[in-house]
N, C-alpha and C positions, 0 to 999 in steps of 0.2 A: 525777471519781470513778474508780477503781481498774475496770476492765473485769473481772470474774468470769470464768473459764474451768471448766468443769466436763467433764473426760476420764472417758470410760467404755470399759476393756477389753469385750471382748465376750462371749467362750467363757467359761463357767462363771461367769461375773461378774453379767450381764445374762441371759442365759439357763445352763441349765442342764448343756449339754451344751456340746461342742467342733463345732462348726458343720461345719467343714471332716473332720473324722472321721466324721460323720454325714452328709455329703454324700458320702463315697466309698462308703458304708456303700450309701448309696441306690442308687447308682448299680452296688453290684455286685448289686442286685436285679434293676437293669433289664436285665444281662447285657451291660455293656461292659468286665468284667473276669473274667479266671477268678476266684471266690472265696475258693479257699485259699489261692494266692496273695498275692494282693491282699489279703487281710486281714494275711498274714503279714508282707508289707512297710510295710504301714499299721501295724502293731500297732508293729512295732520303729521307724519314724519317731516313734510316737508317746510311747514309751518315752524316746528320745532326747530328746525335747521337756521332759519332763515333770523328767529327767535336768540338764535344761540343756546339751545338747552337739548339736541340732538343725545339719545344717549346712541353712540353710533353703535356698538355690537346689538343693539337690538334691531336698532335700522338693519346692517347689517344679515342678519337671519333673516327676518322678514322680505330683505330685496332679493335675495338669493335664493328663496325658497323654490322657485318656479325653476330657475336652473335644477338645482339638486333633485327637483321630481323628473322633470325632462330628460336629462343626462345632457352628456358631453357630446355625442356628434349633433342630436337636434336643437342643441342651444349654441353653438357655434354654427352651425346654420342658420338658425334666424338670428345671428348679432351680423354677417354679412350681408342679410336681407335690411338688416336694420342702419348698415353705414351707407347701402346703397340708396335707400328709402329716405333716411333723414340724418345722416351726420353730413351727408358727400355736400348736402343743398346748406347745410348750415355754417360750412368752412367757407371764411371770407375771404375774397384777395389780400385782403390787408391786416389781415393775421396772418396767414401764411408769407406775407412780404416781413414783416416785423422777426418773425421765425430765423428765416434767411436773411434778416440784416444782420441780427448776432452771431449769428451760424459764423456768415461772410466772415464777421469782425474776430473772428476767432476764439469766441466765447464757446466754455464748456454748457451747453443746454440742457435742460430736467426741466420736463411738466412733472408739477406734483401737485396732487389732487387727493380729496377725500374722499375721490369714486374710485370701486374697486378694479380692481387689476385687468379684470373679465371686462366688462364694459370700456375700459378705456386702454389699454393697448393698443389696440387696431385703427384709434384715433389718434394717439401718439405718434403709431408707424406713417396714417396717414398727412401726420403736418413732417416727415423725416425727422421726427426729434426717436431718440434710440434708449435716450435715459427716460426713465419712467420710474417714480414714484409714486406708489397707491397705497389704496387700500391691498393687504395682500390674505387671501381666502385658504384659511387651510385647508388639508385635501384628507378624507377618511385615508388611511393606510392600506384600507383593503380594496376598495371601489379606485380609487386614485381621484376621487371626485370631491368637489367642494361640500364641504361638511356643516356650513354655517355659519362656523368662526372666522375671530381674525388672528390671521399667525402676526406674531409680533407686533408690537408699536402702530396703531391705525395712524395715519397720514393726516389726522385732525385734529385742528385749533393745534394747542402745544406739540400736539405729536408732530404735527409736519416737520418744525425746528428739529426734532431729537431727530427724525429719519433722515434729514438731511445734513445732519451731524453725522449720525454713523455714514452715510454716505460720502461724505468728506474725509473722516477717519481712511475706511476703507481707501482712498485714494493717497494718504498720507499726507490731506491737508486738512486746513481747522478753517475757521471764522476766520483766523487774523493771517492768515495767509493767501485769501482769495478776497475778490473787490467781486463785491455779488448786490445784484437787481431784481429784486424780485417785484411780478406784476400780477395785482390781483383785484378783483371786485367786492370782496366780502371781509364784513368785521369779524368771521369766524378766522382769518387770516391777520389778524391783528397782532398776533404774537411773532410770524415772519415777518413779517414786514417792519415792524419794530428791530428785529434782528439783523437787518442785510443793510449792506451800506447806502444804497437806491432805492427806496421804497416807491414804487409808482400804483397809485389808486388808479385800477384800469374800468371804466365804465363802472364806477363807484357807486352804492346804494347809500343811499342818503346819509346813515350815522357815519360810514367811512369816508365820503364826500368832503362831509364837517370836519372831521379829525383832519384830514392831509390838508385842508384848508388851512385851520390853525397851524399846522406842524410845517406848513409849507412846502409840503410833497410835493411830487407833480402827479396832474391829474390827466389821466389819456383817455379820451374819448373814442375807443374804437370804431366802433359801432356805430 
């Protein structure tokens, strides 16, 4: 039998906000950023995203920055202040029902997102999905702490298809061996969803809306 793959973007797809904006968000409460700033530069990174013209390893440095000066126990403490605060309230029953219908159905599951590994794990753990694809942060060699970079292939626009390829490889299967659905909200995602045999526009922003329109997607209004 055909192996099921069932892909879930994450920001705005699966929950309702953008994880990684909301995580800077948080973090310039707890005073590891000026705020005008910091919002000013997040706002226009996020503009650029939304744009499609994101150059992500700069995004990348810049979101991380605040970790790598905090270090590793005080920033994993406030990212559990921060799933308590605002991811726990933003996970809907009916995402987490959607989760567990393919779970149920026997489908192998991956979120994969172009938010990094650090913000979105502990989100991943909390809908029980295990696979996780991200962004992935290298670590200095001497400190063992995130260094700015990205190790390997970032999980965005094209990249996401390649990491989910090696990730297929890795298993000893391909494209033409798994029957895969992937669900997503954003034109930055236009190249999976192109790729997977179900393409489902999830709570679609208007130019991706138009396209599954024409192409005859299906369109899922979560939210």
């Amino acid at each position: 039998m055909t192996q099921k793959l069932t892909l879930f973007d994450l920001d705005y797809t699966l929950i309702p906000i953008d994880s990684d904006y909301e995580w800077n968000n948080f973090t310039s409460t707890l005073g590891w950023h000026d705020p005008l700033e910091f919002s000013r530069r997040n706002d226009a990174f996020y503009e650029q995203y939304k744009a499609g013209t994101l150059n992500i390893s700069e995004y990348v440095r810049f979101a991380t920055e605040a970790l790598r000066q905090q270090g590793a126990t005080k920033s994993e403490a406030a990212h559990a202040q921060f799933m308590e605060a605002v991811v726990q309230n933003a996970i809907q029953p009916q995402a987490r029902a959607l989760v567990r219908q393919h779970q149920a159905a026997g489908d192998a599951v991956v979120i994969v997102t172009a938010t990094n590994e650090f913000v979105t794990r502990p989100i991943a753990k909390a809908f029980g999905v295990p696979e996780l694809i991200a962004i992935e942060l290298a670590r200095d060699p001497q400190s063992g702490w995130f260094n700015g970079e990205i190790a390997g292939t970032p999980s965005f626009r094209e990249g996401k298809v390649k990491r989910v390829e090696e990730w297929l490889a890795a298993r000893g299967l391909g494209w033409d061996t798994v029957e895969s659905t992937f669900y997503s909200d954003s034109m930055n995602d236009l190249p999976m969803l192109e790729k997977v045999t179900h393409p489902v526009a999830t709570n679609p922003e208007d130019r991706l809306r138009a396209i599954a329109l024409a192409r005859g997607w299906r369109i899922l209004e979560l939210f």
